[in-house]
N, C-alpha and C positions, 0 to 999 in steps of 0.2 A: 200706614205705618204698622200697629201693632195693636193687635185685642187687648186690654184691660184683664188683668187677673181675676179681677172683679170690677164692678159695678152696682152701683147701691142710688136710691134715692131718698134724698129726706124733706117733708114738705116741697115736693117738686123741684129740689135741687140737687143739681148729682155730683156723684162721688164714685172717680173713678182713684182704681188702686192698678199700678206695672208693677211690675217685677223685673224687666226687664230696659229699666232706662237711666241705670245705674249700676254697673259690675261691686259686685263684694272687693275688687280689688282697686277700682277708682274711689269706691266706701272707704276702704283701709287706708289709702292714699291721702284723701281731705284727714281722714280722722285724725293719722300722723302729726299732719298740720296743724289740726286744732291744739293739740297737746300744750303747744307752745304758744298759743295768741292768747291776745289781753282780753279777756271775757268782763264785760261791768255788769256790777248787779244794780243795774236799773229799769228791767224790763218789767212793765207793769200789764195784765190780764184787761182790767177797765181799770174806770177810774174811782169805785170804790171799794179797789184792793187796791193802791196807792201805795197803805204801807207792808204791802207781801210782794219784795220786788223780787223779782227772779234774775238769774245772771243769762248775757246774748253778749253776742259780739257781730256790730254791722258790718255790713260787707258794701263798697263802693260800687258803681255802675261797672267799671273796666273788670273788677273782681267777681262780679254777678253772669256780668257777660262773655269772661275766660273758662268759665265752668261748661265742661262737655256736658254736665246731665242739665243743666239749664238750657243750651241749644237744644236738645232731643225734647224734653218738656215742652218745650215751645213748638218744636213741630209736629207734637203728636196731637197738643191742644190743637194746633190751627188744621190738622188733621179730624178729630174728634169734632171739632165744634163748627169751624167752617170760619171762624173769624181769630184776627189776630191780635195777641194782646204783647204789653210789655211790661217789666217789671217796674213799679215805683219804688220799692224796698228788697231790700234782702241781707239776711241777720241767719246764727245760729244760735238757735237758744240752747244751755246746756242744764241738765235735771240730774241730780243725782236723789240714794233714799234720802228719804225728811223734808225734802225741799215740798213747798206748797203752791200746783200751781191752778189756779180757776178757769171755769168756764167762761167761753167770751166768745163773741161774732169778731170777723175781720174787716167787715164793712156794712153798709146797713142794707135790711131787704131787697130794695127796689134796685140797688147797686146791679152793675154786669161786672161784676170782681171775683177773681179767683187767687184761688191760695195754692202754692204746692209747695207739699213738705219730704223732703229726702230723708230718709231714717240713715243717719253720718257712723257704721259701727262695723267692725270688722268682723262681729260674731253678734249673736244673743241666743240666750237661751231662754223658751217661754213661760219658764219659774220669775224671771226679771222683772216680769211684770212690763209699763212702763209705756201701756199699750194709747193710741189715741180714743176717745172715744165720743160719737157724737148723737148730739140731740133733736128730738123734735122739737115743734113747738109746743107741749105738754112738757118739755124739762125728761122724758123719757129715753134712755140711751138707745140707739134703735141699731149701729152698728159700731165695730172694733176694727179697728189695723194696729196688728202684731206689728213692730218695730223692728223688722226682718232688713240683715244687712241690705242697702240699696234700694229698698221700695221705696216708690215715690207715688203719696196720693197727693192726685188733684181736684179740688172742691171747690163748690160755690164759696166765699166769704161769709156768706149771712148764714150760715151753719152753723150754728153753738156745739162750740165743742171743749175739747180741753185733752193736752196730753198729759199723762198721768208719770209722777215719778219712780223710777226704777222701787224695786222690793230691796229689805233688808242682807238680805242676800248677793246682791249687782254690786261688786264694785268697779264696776266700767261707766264711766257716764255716757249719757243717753243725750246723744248730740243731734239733733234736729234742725234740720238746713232747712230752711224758708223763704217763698218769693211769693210776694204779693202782688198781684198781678191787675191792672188794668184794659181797658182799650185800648188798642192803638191808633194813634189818629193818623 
């Protein structure tokens, strides 16, 4: 398929970043869409930030699976990795400034669980802020992905991380499309 714009690892689990598995104009296209969907604010980091809920709105399996950057994701992983996975979940959370959101794993160490997150935005500028950032296990940030229209990173799950919200500055919300990914049996 396609080289990784980068590539990163954190305690032995990788984190690759494209560029190229989402157009800024299929980005501007969802983003459109989202304008208009029922977003709740019930998304919760873990479970003792319970009461710092963030606003997402889910997405169905037929709605997961009409997404052209979800088919390419899929087959660059089974390209990349050699094995195939499918998505259990898929949601966009939305961040704007003030909102507060925490750090959190997507499934637990010993998991084969991947995460991929679409940055959902027809521009950004990197005054916005708004950037993801992830952790070792010392709690030390060790790499960044700029929220650049269309990038799409894909990560191990057990990677502490946490996306940060936009700067005083943004008033564009910071729409992050997400599929959490399993084995395929």
């Amino acid at each position: 398929m396609t080289e990784p714009t980068y590539s990163h690892t954190v305690d032995e689990k990788p984190i690759w970043v494209f560029d190229n598995l989402c157009s800024r104009d299929e980005a501007t296209t969802v983003f459109q869409g989202l304008e208009a969907s029922a977003f709740r604010h019930n998304e919760v980091a873990r479970p003792d930030t319970v009461d710092y809920k963030h606003w997402a709105v889910g997405l169905s399996e037929a709605q997961i699976a009409g997404l052209p950057v979800y088919q390419r994701a899929m087959a660059q992983i089974t390209e990349t990795t050699g094995k195939k996975y499918r998505a259990y979940r898929g949601y966009v959370n939305y961040a704007s400034y003030g909102d507060m959101l925490f750090t959190h794993t997507d499934c637990l160490p010993a998991a084969d669980e991947l995460t991929v997150l679409v940055y959902i935005c027809p521009k950004w500028d990197i005054e916005w802020g708004g950037e993801t950032l992830f952790y070792n296990e010392h709690d030390d940030c060790v790499f960044a992905s700029t929220p650049k229209p269309g990038r799409t990173v894909i990560f191990h799950g057990a990677i502490k991380h946490v996306g940060r919200p936009p700067n005083r500055i943004c008033y564009t919300p910071r729409y992050t499309l997400a599929f959490k990914l399993e084995p395929a049996i």
